[in-house]
C-alpha positions as CSV (number, residue, x, y, z in Angstrom):
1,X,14.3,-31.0,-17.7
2,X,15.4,-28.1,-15.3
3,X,16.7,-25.8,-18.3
4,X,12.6,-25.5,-18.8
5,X,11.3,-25.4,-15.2
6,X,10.6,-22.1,-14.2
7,X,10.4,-20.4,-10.9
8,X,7.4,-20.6,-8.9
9,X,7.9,-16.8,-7.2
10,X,10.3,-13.6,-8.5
11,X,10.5,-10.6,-6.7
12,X,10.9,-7.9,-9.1
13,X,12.1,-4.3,-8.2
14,X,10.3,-1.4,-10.8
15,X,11.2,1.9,-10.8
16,X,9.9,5.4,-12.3
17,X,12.8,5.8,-14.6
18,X,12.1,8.9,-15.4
19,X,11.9,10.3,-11.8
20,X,14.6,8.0,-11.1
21,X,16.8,9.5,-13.5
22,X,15.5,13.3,-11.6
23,X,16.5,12.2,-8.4
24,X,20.3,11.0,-9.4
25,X,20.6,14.5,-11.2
26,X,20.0,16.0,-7.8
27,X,21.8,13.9,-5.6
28,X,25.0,14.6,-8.6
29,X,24.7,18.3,-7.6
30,X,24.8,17.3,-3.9
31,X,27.9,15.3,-4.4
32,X,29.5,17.9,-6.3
33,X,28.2,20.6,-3.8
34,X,30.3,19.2,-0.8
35,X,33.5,19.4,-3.3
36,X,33.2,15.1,-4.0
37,X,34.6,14.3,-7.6
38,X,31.3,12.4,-8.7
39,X,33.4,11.1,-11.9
40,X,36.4,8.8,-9.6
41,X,34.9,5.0,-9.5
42,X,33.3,5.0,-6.3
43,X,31.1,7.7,-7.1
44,X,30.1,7.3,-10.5
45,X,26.8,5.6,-9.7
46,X,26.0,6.4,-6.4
47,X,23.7,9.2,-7.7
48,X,21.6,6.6,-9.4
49,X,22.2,3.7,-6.4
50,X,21.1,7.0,-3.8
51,X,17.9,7.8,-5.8
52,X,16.7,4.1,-6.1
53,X,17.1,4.3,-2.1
54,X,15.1,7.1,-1.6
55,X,12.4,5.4,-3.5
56,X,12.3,2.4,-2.0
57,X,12.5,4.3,2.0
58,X,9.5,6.6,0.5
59,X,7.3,3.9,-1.2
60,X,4.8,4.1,1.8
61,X,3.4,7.7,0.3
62,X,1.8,5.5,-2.4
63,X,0.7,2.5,-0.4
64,X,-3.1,2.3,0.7
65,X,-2.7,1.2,3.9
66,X,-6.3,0.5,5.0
67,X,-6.7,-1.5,1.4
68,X,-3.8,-3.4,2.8
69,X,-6.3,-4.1,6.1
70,X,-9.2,-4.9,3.8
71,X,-7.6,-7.2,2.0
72,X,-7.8,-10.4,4.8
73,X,-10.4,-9.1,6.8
74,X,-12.5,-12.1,7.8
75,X,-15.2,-12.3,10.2
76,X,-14.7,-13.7,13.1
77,X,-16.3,-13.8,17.1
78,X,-13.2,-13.6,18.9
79,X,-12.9,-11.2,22.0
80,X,-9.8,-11.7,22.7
81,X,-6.4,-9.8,22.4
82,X,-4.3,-10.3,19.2
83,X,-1.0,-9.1,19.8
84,X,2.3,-8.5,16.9
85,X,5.3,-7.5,19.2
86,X,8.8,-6.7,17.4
87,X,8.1,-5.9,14.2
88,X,10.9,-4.0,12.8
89,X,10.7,-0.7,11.1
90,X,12.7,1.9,9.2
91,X,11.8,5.6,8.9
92,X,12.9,8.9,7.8
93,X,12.9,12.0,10.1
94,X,11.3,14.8,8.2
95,X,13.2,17.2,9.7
96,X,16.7,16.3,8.7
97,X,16.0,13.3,6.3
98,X,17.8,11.0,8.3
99,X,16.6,7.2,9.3
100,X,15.0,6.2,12.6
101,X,15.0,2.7,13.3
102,X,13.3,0.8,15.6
103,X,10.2,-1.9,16.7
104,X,6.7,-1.3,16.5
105,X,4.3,-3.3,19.1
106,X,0.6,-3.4,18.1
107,X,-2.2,-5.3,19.7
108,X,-6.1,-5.1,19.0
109,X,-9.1,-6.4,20.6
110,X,-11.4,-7.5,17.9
111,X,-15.0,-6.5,17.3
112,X,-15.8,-8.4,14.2
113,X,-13.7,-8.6,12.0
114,X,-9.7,-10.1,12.5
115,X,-7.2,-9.8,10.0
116,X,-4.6,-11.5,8.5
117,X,-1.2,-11.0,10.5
118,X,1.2,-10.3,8.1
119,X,-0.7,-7.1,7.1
120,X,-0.2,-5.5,11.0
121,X,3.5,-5.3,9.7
122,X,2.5,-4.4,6.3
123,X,1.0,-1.4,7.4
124,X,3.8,-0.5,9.8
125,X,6.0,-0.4,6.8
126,X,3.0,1.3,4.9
127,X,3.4,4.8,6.9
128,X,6.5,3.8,8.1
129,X,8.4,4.2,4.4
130,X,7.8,8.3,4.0
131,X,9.5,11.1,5.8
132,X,8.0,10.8,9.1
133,X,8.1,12.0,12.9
134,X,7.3,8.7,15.4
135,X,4.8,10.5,16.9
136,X,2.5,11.1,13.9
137,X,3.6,7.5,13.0
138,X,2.0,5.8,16.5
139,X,-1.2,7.2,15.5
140,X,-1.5,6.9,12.1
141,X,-0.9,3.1,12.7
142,X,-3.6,3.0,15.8
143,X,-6.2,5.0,13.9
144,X,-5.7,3.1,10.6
145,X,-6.1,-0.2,12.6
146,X,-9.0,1.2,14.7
147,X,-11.1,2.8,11.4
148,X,-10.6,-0.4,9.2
149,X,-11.3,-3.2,12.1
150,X,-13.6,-1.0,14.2
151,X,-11.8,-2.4,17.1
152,X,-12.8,-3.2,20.5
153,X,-9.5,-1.2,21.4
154,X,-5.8,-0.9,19.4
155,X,-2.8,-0.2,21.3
156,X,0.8,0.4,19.4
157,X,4.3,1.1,21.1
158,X,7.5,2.2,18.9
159,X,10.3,2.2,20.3
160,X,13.0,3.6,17.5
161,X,16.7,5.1,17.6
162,X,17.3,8.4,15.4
163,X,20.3,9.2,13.7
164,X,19.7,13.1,13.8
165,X,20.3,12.0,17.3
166,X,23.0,9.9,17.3
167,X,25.0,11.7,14.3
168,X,24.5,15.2,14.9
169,X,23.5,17.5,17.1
170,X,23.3,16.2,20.5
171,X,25.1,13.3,19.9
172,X,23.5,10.7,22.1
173,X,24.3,7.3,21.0
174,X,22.1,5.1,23.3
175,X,19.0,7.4,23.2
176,X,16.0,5.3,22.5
177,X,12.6,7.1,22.3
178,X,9.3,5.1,23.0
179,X,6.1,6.4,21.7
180,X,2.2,4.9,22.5
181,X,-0.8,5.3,21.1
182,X,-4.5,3.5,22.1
183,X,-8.0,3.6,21.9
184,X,-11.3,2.1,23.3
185,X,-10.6,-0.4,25.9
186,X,-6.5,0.3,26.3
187,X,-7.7,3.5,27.2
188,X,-10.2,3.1,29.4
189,X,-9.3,-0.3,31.2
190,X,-6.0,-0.2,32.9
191,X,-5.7,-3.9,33.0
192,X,-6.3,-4.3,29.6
193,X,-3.3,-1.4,28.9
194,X,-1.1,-3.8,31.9
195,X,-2.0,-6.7,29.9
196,X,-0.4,-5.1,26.7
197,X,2.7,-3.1,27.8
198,X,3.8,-6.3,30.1
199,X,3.6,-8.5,26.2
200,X,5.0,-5.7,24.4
201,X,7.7,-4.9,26.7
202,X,8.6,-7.9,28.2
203,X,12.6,-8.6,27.7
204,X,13.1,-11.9,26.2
């Protein structure tokens, strides 16, 4: 009987082959640039492993974030603050193609419409998964959140690490950089904002 029962859920990983197969070509001239021997056993498929990476860290380019929103948007008369603190996130600095790391906080006051809380982090990941800078980031989450809900208010914190920090250049190991971005009511009531940054913030 369990030789025929078959799983209820798969997750299944598909790649543009043919891009794929671009990508490995390029990373092989890297390796080869910085005098590596891309035919010794370590090596031999990192150019493939390294392009299937880069796809998966730049799959937010083709996401649709607001159809993410859209897709559990249900009306709903609640006024009050809905708040996702610690969601994790993983970027890539546009400037040196290096990964930033962090947490996103986001909050929203609702209008109409609330939505279901598994997209908030969906759509983190959404613009989070291209080359990026944390500022641009902030708002694109805010303003994605504020266009699709029509929001009383959105507030969003990141608070993220970067590796062109920490590996190169100035070499500061423990730098964290926060970043904030809000609208309606987190902008113009300052105990709304308090409300928020002490939830967000808050050490646990």
């Amino acid at each position: 009987m369990a030789e025929n029962k078959r799983a209820l859920y798969e997750r299944i990983e598909r790649y543009d082959e043919d891009a794929v197969g671009e990508l490995a070509d390029n990373y092989r001239n890297v390796l080869e640039r910085i005098g590596e021997d891309v035919e010794r056993e370590g090596l031999v498929k990192t150019p493939q492993r390294a392009a299937k990476a880069m796809a998966v860290l730049t799959a937010g380019m083709y996401a649709d974030p607001e159809a993410i929103l859209r897709s559990a948007l249900f009306e709903e008369a609640s006024d009050e603050m809905v708040c996702v603190r610690d969601i994790e996130l993983y970027s890539l600095c546009e400037h040196h193609m290096l990964p930033f790391f962090g947490k996103a906080h986001v909050a929203y006051i609702p209008s109409k419409h609330i939505v279901g809380l598994s997209k908030i982090p969906r759509v983190v990941d959404a613009f989070a998964r291209r080359l990026q800078v944390q500022e641009r980031l902030t708002e694109q989450i805010r303003d994605c959140i504020q266009d699709t809900l029509q929001a009383r208010g959105v507030a969003v914190i990141i608070e993220a690490q970067h590796l062109c920090m920490q590996m190169r250049g100035v070499e500061k190991q423990n730098s964290v950089t926060t970043t904030s971005a809000f609208t309606g009511v987190f902008l113009d009531d300052p105990k709304t904002r308090k409300e928020f940054m002490k939830l967000a913030l808050s050490k646990r």
